[in-house]
C-alpha positions, 0 to 999 in steps of 0.5 A: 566546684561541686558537680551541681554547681558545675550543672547549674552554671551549665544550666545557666549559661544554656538557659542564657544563650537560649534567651539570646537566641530568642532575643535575636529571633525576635529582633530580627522578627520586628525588623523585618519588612513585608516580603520578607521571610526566614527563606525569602525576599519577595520583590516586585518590578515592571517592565515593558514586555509589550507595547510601544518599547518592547525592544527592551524587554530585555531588560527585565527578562535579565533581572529575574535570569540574575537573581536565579543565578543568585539563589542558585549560588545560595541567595543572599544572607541565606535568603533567596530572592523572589522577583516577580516581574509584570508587564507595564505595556509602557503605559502609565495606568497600567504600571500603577496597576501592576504596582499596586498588585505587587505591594497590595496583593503580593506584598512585597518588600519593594519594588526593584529597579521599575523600567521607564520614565512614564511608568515611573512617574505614573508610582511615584506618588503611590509608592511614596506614600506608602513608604516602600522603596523604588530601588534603584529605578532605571530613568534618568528623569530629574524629578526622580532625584529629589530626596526631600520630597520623595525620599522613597524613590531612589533613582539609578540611572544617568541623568537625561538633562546631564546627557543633553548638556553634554551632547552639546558640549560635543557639539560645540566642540566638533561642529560650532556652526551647527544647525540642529534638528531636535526630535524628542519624545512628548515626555519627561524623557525627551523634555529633560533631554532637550532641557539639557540640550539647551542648558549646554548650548547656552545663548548659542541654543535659540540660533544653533536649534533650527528645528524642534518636533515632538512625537507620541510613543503611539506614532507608527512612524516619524519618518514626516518629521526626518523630511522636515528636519532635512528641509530646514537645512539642518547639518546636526540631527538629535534623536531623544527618543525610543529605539523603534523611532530612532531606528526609523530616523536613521533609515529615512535620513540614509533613504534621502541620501541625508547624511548630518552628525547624527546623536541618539538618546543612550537608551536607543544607542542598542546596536541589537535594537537600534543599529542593526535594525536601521542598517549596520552601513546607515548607521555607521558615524551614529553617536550616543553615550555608553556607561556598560561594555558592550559583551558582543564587542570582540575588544571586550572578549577577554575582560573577567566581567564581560567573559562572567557575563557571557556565561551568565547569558549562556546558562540564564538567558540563552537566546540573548542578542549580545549586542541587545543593550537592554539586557546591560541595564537590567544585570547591572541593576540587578547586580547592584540590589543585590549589593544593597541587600546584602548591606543589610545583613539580617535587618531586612526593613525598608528604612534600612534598605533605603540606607544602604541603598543611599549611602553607595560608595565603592561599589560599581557593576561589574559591566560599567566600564573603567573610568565610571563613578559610582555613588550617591547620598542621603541628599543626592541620589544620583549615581552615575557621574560619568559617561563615554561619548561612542561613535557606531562603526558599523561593527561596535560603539567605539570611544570618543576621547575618555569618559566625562563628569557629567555633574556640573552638566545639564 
């Protein structure tokens, strides 16, 4: 081969790999959502840092501390991620309005792991229709498992109604004489809750339920309705509700020297924001569900994930109450976007990251404990199949049997 035909199949070759270059820039141009950039992802949330459950601010100050650990171990893909995280107050109105902020004027790729079930309800519409994902979102309300309808909106969270049934199950295992009091906040939290409550009791519900009261997250306090629960001659109280009001339930039940098998709600179940507040004694014999390791455990000390977490808060959120069980949901969640994007490689559009993201299987956070299923579908996108039943001891949550199916609960 002479040394021009040698430069011109160089020449060639060049002219070719430049071409491909450019054809791969390009599709990588054309599959690429808003929010995203060459450098960068931009993601928006909201979560409550005032309002009626500010307790669990924690939860989203956690998902911006990991994603800052995240960009700096390089981000993802060679991306960093930019979260931007509003207050929603816990209110309906305003988290549309934070929503809309974040897709309209910030435009972001997608909305990452929206704490609450009024506030998400309040943008599920919204963000369905304009097709941008809810990735991930933290309520276990069953309205948001419904792929055919609203197949933008994909849930991470144990369903309320399944938790319910199995509470019940408990119930009737350990106490079938029961006479129960159902407190329950008036939303789609403590009615799917109770819903499932009922599911699980079966025909028992209507004679073993001898009392049921509702209360707004506005109410300053529900301490009335623990007197009343009392008087009804009720031996099994159930809180479905926030924190704040169960903390307060179990307070004024200890005040009357009222002492029934005593259920929250998993989202109350915070020794940080629950336990502690209500009075470690007083709380003592308190049983909720759990799917994450508690990092304040001392049984837990020595776990990979608990010990990588610890360093994670020590550098990222040094001021966190380990026992503040808010911040759990947020890394995990966090942890579990992260996933998703990197499942997309460098096809960074929202219809392929609401593949990868309905399509988990071999995948758990590091923080969930041993024995929780992990996964979902196309037509189903629930994720959490399995929880623990816990029982406060006045220092920890400790288990209660093994972790159960909850798939053909509730």
């Amino acid at each position: 081969m002479t040394s021009f035909s040698r430069r011109s199949v160089l020449r060639l070759g060049a002219a070719t790999a430049a071409l491909a270059g450019i054809s791969r820039r390009a599709v990588a141009a054309t599959s690429a959502g808003p929010g995203v950039t060459d450098s960068e992802v931009k993601l928006g949330t909201t979560a409550y840092y005032s309002g009626p459950a500010s307790t669990a601010a924690a939860y989203g100050q956690a998902q911006v501390a990991y994603f800052q650990m995240v960009n700096d171990r390089g981000g993802i893909n060679g991306r960093k991620v930019n979260l931007i995280s509003l207050d929603n107050a816990f209110s309906p109105p305003k988290a549309l309005e934070q929503t809309r902020k974040l897709v309209e004027s910030e435009e972001v790729f997608a909305i990452a792991g929206s704490l609450g079930t009024p506030t998400n309800v309040a943008i599920q519409k919204y963000l369905n229709g304009k097709g941008v994902p809810n990735l991930f979102l933290t309520s276990g309300a069953e309205r948001f498992n419904d792929p055919k309808n609203f197949p933008w909106i994909v849930p991470f969270y144990p369903i309320y109604a399944a938790q319910g049934a199995l509470f019940a199950k408990h119930i009737l295992k350990e106490r079938p004489s029961a006479k129960i009091a159902v407190q329950f906040e008036n939303d789609d939290l403590g009615r799917d809750y109770v819903k499932g409550l009922k599911q699980g009791l079966g025909e028992k519900a209507s004679s073993m339920i001898v009392k049921e009261l509702s209360h707004e997250l506005s109410d300053p306090t529900i301490d009335a309705q623990i007197v009343d629960f009392k008087a009804s001659g009720a031996d099994v109280l159930i809180q479905f509700t926030q924190s704040k009001f169960a903390a307060q339930g179990i307070r004024a039940a200890a005040g009357m020297d009222w002492h029934p098998m005593h259920i929250v709600a998993s989202n109350a179940g915070s020794i940080s924001t629950t336990f502690i507040p209500a009075g470690a004694e007083a709380s003592k014999g308190v049983i909720t569900a759990i799917w994450e390791r508690n990092p304040a455990d001392p049984t837990q000390a020595e776990h990979p994930a608990v010990k990588e977490f610890k360093a994670f808060a020590a550098k990222y959120m040094p001021n966190l109450d380990l026992n503040n069980a808010a911040a759990l949901p947020g890394y995990n969640n966090a942890y579990m976007i992260e996933q998703a994007l990197r499942r997309c490689g460098h096809e960074l559009s929202r219809e392929n990251l609401l593949k990868q993201s309905t399509t988990l299987s071999g995948v758990t956070p590091p923080m969930f404990i041993d024995g929780i299923g992990v996964w979902n579908s196309p037509t189903d996108y629930r994720a959490i199949h399995h929880l623990q039943l816990s029982r406060f001891d006045g220092t920890t949550l400790a288990s209660i049997g093994q972790p159960e199916s909850i798939d053909n609960l509730g």
